[in-house]
C-alpha positions in Angstrom: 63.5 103.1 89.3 63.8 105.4 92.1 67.1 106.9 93.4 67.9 106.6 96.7 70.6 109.3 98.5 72.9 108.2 101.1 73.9 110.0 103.8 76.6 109.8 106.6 75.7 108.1 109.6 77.2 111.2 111.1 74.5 113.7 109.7 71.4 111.3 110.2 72.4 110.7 114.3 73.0 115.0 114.6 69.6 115.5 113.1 68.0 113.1 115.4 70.3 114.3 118.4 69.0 118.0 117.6 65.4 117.3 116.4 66.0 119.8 114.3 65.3 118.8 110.3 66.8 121.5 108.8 70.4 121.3 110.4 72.2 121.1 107.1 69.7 122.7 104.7 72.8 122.8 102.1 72.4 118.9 101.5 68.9 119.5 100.3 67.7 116.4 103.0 63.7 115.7 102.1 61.7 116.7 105.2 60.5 112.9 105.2 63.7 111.7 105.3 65.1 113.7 108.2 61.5 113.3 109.8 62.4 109.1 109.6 65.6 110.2 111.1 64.0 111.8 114.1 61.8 109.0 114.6 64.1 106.8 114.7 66.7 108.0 117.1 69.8 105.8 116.2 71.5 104.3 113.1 73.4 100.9 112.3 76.9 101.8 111.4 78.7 99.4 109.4 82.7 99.9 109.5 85.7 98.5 109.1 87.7 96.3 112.2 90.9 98.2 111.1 89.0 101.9 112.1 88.0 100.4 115.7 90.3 102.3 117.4 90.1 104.0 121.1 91.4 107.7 121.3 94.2 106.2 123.1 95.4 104.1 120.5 95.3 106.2 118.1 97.3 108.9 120.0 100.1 106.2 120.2 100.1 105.7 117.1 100.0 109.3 115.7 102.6 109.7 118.2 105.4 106.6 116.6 104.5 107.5 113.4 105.5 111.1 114.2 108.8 109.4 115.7 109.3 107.4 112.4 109.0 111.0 110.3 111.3 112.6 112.0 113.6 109.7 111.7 113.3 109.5 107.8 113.7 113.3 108.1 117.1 112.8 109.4 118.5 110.5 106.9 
């Protein structure tokens, strides 16, 4: 039975962005692999709905739950 490594869809898309297979030679990433990566260009990213968020959002929220710190702060 073989093992198969996963990777962040973060790491595979820079490698392919770059071109470059040994961007992270710390991960120990099999030529072929990063190679595949290269070749391939772009990756399926499967997430959750609740991590959809647009910057915007999420600086609105960062900014009430700061609000809601500082009110717990106080009491």
């Amino acid at each position: 039975m073989t093992n198969y490594r996963c990777y962040d869809h973060r790491i595979k898309q820079m490698i392919a962005d770059t071109g470059n297979p040994n961007l992270f030679p710390q991960l120990n990433i099999p030529p072929s692999t990063s190679r595949e990566w290269i070749k391939k260009r772009t990756f399926d990213v499967v997430t959750l709905s609740e991590l959809n968020y647009s910057n915007d959002e999420l600086a609105t929220q960062v900014s009430q739950l700061k609000g809601e710190i500082e009110k717990l702060k106080t009491m």
